[in-house]
N, C-alpha and C positions, 0 to 999 in steps of 0.2 A: 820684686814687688812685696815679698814678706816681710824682706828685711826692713823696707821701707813702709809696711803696714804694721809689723811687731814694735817697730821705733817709736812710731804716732801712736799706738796705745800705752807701750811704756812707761814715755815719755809723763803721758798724761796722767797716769796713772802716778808715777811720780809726783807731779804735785799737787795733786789729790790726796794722797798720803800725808805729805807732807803738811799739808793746813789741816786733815785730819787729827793729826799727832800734835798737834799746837791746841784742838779743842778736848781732845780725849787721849790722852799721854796713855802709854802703852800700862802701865802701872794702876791707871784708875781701869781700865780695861781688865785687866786680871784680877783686880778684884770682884767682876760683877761673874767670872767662871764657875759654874757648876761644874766640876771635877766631874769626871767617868772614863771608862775606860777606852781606850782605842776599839774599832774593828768593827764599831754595829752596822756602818755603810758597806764596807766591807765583805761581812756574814751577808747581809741583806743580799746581794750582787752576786754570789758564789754558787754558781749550779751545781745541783745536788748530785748530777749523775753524768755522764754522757749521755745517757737518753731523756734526761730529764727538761722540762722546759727553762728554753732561757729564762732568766730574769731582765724586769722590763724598768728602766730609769727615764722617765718620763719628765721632759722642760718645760718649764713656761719662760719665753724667749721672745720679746717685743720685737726685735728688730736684729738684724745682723750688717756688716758692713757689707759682704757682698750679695743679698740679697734685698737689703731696704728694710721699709715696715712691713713686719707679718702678722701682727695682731695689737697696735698699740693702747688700745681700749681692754686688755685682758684684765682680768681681776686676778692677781697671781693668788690669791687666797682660795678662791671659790674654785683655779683650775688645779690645784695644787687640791682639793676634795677630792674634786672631780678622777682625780688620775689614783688618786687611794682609794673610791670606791669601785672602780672598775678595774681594783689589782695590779696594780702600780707597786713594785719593790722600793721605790726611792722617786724622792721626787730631786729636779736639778732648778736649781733658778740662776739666770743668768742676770747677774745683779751690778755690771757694768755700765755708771752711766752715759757715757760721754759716746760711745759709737752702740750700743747694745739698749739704748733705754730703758735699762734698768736702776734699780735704787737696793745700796745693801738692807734696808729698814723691812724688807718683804722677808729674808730669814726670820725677822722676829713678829711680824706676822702674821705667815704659817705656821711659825713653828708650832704653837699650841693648839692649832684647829686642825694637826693628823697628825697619826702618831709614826709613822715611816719617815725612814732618815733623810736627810737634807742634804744635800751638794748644795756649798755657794759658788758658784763659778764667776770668778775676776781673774785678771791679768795680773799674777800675785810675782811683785818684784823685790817686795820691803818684807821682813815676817813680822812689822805690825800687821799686816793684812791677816795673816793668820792667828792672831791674836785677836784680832777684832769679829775674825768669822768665831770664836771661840765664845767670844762674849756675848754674839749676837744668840746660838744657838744651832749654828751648823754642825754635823754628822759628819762634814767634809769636805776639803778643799780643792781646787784647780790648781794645779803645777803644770806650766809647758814644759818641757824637755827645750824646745825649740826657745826660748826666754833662758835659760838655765844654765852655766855651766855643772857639771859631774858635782861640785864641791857645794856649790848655793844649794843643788837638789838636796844633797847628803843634809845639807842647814837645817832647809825648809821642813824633808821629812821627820827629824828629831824633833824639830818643834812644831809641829802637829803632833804629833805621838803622844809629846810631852802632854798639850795640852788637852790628852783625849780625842782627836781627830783623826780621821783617813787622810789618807791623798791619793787623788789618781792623775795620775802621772800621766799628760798625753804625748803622744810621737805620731809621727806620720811615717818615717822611714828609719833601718836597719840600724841607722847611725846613733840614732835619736834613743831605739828600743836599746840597746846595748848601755848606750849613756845611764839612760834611768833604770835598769840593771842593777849597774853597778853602784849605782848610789844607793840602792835597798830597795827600790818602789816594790812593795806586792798588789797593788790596787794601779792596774794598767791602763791604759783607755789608747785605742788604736783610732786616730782620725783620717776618715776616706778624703776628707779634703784636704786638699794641700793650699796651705796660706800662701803659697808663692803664686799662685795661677787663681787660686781661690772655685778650679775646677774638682770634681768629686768622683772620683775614683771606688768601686768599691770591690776592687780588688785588691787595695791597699791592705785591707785587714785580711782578706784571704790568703796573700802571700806572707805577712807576716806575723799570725799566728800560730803557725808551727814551732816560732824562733822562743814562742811564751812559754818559761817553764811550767810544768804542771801546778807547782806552789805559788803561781800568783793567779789572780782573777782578772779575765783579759773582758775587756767591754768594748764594744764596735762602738763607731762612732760616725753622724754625718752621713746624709746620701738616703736614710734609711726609711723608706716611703711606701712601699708595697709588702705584704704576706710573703711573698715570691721572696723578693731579699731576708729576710728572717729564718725562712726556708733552708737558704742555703746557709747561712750561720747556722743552724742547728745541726748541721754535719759536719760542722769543724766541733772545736774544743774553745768557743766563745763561750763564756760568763754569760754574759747581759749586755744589752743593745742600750744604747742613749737614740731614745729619740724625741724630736722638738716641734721642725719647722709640719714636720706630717698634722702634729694636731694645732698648731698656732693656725695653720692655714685650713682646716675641714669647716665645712660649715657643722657638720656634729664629732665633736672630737668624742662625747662618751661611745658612737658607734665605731669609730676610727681603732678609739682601744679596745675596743670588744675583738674587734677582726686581729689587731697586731696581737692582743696575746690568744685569741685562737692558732697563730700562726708561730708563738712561742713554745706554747704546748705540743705543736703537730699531732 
């Protein structure tokens, strides 16, 4: 089913690119870059201590494929406040349109109404895309492991870098975490759901956070809805937690993150 659900977004995502890159050529795009250095989403995400509180990357997330519409009236500007005033490290927007209803035009945005760094999250298979998150004003990109052979990862990572950008690099399983290893990722993201069943596991990240060396910054990902889970990530050696559908779905999300980073802090 992943392979068959990573294909259809691909896929699409292909030619979306593609007539992308016919109205805004990868060239006129580089010109509109403000140069900086890599690593402030990065910093942002990197817990200070083992006892210290996780840090909290917080989504604004319309819809997903296997859960439907979760909030498609969201104002990704005013939640994208909302998660900076309530201590939010990073904000994530998932700016795929075609199964995620999103749009990339919401990086530019937010971008100037908070000042915490930006994940763009797309199904990035071309590095125009990363070029175009560069232009927009993202802090940082989405890289699947699972989309990616070892050598496209090694690509994609250098050109982020180049152009001032993170990547986090996600996996689901051992195979995955090795791959993006090797190819350099230091900004991790371990996801509890497995796109093959699109069931969520969140022992996913607890068994393989051990495998993360100490010099990268591991962030849980998926599943992550109660204090109770947070809990126990703070007794591993997790970074910082992504979490989306918890506040897309509360009727008060500023109470929702009052409680999730009470339970970051412990």
């Amino acid at each position: 089913m992943a392979l068959d659900f990573l294909a259809r977004i691909a896929d699409d995502s292909r030619r979306r690119v593609e007539s992308l890159k016919l109205r805004s050529p990868a060239h006129v795009l580089r010109g509109r870059i403000v140069a900086h250095p890599a690593g402030r989403l990065e910093r942002a995400l990197r817990r200070g201590a083992p006892r210290g509180a996780l840090r909290l990357l917080c989504e604004v997330k319309r819809a997903s494929p296997s859960k439907g519409d979760l909030n498609v009236s969201v104002d990704p500007v005013a939640m994208a406040q909302l998660y900076e005033k309530g201590g939010a490290d990073g904000v994530s927007l998932v700016t795929e349109p075609s199964h995620f209803r999103g749009d990339p035009a919401w990086v530019e945005a937010v971008r100037p109404r908070i000042s915490i760094p930006i994940l763009m999250k797309d199904f990035v298979i071309d590095p125009y895309q990363i070029v175009d998150a560069a232009a927009r004003g993202a802090d940082g990109v989405l890289l699947l492991a699972a989309l990616s052979s070892q050598v496209q990862l090694q690509r994609y990572l250098n050109e982020a870098r180049l152009l001032g950008l993170d990547a986090l690099v996600e996996v689901h399983d051992r195979a995955e975490l090795q791959r993006a290893l090797a190819a350099g990722a230091t900004l991790l993201g371990i996801n509890n759901r497995d796109l093959r069943t699109f069931e969520v596991r969140l022992e996913t990240a607890i068994e393989l956070l051990p495998e993360v060396p100490p010099w990268v910054t591991a962030v849980a990902e998926s599943g992550l809805s109660t204090p109770e889970d947070l809990a126990r990530l703070r007794a591993t050696r997790c970074d910082a937690v992504l979490i989306g559908e918890a506040f897309m779905t509360s009727p008060d999300p500023a109470a929702t993150l009052e409680r999730m980073r009470a339970a970051a802090r412990g």
